[in-house]
C-alpha positions as a Markdown table, in Angstrom:
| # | Residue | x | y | z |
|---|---|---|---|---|
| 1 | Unk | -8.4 | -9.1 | 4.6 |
| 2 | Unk | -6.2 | -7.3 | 6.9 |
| 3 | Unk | -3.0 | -8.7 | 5.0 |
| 4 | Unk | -4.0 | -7.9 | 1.2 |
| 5 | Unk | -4.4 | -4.3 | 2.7 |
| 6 | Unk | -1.0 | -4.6 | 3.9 |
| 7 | Unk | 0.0 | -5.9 | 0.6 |
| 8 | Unk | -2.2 | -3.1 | -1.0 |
| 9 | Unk | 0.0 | -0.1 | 1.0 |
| 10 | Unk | 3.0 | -2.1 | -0.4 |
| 11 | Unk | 2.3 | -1.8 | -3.8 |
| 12 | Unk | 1.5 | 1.5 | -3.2 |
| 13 | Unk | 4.6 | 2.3 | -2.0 |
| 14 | Unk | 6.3 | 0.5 | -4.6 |
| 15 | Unk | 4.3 | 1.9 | -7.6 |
| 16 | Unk | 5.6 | 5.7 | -6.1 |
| 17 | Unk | 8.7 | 4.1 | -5.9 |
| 18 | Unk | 9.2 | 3.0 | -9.3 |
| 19 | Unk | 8.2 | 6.5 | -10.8 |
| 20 | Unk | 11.8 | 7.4 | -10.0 |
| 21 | Unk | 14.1 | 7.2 | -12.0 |
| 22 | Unk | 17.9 | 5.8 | -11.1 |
| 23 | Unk | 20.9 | 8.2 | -12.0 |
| 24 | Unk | 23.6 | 6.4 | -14.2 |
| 25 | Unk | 27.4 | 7.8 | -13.8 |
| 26 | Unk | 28.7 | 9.3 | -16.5 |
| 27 | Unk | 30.4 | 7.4 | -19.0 |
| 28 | Unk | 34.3 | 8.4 | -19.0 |
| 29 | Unk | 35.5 | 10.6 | -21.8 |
| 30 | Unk | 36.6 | 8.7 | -25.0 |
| 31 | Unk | 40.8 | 8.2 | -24.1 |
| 32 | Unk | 40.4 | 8.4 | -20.5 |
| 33 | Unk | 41.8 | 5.7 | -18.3 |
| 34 | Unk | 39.4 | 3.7 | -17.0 |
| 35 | Unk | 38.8 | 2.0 | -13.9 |
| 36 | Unk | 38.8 | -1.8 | -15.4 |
| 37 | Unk | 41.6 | -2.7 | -17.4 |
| 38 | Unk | 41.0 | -3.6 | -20.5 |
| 39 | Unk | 41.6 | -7.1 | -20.5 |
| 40 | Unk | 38.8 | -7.8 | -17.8 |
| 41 | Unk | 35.0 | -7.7 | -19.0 |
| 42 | Unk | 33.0 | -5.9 | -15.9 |
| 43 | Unk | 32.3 | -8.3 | -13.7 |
| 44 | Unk | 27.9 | -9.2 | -14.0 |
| 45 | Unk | 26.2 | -9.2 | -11.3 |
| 46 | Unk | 23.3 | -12.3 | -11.4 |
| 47 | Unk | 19.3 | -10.8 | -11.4 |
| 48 | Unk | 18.0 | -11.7 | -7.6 |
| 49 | Unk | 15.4 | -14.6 | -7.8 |
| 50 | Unk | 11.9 | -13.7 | -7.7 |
| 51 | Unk | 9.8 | -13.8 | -4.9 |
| 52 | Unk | 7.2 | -15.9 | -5.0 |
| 53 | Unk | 5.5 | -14.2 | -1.8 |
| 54 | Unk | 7.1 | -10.4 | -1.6 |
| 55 | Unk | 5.5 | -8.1 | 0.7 |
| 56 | Unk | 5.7 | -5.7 | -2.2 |
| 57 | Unk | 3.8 | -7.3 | -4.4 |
| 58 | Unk | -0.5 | -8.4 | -4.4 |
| 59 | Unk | -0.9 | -11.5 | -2.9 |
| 60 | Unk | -3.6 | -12.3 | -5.3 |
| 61 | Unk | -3.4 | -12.2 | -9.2 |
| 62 | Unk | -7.1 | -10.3 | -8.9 |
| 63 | Unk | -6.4 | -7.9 | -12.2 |
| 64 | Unk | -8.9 | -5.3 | -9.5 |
| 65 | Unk | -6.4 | -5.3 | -6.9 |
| 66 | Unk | -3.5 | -5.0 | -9.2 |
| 67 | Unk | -4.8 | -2.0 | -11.0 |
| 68 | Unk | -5.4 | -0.7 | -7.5 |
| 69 | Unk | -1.9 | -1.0 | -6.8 |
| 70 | Unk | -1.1 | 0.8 | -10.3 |
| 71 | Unk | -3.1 | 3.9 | -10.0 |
| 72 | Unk | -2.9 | 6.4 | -7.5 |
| 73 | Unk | -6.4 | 6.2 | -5.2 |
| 74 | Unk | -8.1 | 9.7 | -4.9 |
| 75 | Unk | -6.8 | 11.5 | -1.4 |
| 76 | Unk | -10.2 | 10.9 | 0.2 |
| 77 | Unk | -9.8 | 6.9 | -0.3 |
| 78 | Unk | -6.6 | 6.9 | 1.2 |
| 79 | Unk | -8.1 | 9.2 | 4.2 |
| 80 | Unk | -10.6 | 6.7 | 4.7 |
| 81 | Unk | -8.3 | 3.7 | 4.3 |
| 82 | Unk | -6.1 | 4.6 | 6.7 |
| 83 | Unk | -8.8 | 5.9 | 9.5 |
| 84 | Unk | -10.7 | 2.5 | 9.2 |
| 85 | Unk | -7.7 | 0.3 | 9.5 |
| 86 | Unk | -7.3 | 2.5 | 12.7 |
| 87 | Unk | -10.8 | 1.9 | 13.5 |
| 88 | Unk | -10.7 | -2.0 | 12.8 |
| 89 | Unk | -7.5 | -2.6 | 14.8 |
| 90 | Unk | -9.3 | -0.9 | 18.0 |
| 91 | Unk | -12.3 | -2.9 | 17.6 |
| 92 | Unk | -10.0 | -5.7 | 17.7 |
| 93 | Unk | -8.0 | -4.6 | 21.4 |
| 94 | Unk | -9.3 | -6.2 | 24.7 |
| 95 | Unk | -10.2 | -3.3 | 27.3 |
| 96 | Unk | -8.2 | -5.7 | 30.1 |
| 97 | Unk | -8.9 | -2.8 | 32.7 |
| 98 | Unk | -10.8 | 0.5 | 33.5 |
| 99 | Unk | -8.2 | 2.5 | 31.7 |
| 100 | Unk | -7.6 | 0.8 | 29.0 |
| 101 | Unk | -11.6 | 0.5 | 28.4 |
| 102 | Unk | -11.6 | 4.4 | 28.1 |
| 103 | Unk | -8.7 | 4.7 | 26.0 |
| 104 | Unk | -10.4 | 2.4 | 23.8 |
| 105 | Unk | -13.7 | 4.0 | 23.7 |
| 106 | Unk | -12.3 | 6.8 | 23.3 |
| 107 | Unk | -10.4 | 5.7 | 19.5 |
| 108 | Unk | -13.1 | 3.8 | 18.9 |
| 109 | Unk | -15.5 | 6.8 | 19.1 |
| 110 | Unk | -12.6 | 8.8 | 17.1 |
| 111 | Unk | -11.5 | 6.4 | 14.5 |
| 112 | Unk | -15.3 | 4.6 | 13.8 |
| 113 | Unk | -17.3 | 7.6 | 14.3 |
| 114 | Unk | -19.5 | 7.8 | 10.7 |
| 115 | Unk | -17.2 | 5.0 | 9.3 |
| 116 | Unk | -20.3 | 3.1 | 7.8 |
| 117 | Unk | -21.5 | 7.0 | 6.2 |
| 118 | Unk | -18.5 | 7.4 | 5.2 |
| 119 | Unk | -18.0 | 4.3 | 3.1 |
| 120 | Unk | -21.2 | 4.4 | 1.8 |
| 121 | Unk | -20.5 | 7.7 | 0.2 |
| 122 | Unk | -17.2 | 6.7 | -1.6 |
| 123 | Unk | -18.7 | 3.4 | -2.7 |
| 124 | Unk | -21.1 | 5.4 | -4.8 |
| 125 | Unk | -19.1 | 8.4 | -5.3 |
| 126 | Unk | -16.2 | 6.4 | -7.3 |
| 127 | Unk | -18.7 | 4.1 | -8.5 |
| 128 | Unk | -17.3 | 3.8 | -12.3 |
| 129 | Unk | -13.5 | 3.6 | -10.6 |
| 130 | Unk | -12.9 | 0.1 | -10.2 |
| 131 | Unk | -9.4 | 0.8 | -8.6 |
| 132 | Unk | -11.5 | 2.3 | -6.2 |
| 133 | Unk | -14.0 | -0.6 | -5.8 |
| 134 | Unk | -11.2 | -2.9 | -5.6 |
| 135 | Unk | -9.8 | -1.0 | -2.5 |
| 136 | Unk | -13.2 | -0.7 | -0.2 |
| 137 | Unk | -14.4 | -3.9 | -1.3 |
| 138 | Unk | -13.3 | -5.6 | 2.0 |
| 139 | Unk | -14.3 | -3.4 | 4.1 |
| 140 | Unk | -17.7 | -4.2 | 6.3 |
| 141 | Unk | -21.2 | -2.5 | 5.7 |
| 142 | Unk | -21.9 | -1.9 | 9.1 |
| 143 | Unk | -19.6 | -1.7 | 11.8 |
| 144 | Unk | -21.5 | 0.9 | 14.0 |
């Protein structure tokens, strides 16, 4: 669950990423010297293999999770996303000693706080967005 968020943020990253565009050189002026004799075809450079298991990429072929990874999620999805994943990784800490109980309750009571509301709310909100769906579906009921 944990690593197709991962894999989620990824694609996120790499969606944003491939909205730019690259920059070619110019092409040199017809009668100007040029930096590869004529003689020599430029030298090709082989496409990389593909991945089969890139961080980048889903690690499911779900169409769902794919479209998430496509379309940008509203700003209050992401909010969410990235406060529960907070939320779940303290739930998952020890409290080994005194201090680090507090520090815990403390982000737990920070990060958790109204999580189950909260989700609740955006499931129904962006009910007809499956992109949306798709994102909150692993996500527990009821962590409160």
């Amino acid at each position: 669950m944990r690593a197709e968020r991962l894999a989620l943020a990824g694609c996120l990253v790499l969606a944003a990423l491939s909205a730019c565009q690259r920059v070619e050189p110019p092409a040199p002026a017809a009668g100007a010297a040029s930096a590869v004799p004529a003689t020599e075809a430029p030298a090709s450079r082989p496409a990389p293999p593909a991945s089969p298991a890139s961080p980048l990429q889903p690690a499911s072929a779900d169409p769902a999770l794919a479209a998430t990874a496509t379309d940008a999620l509203p700003s209050d999805v992401l909010a969410f996303i990235a406060r529960r994943d907070q939320c779940d990784h303290f739930r998952g800490e020890e409290a080994y000693d005194a201090k680090r109980a507090a520090f815990l309750a403390a982000a737990l009571q920070r990060t958790c706080h109204g999580s189950d509301r909260a989700l609740a709310t955006l499931r129904q909100q962006h009910a007809g967005n499956a992109a949306v769906q798709a994102a909150l579906k692993d996500y527990d009921d009821h962590i409160e």
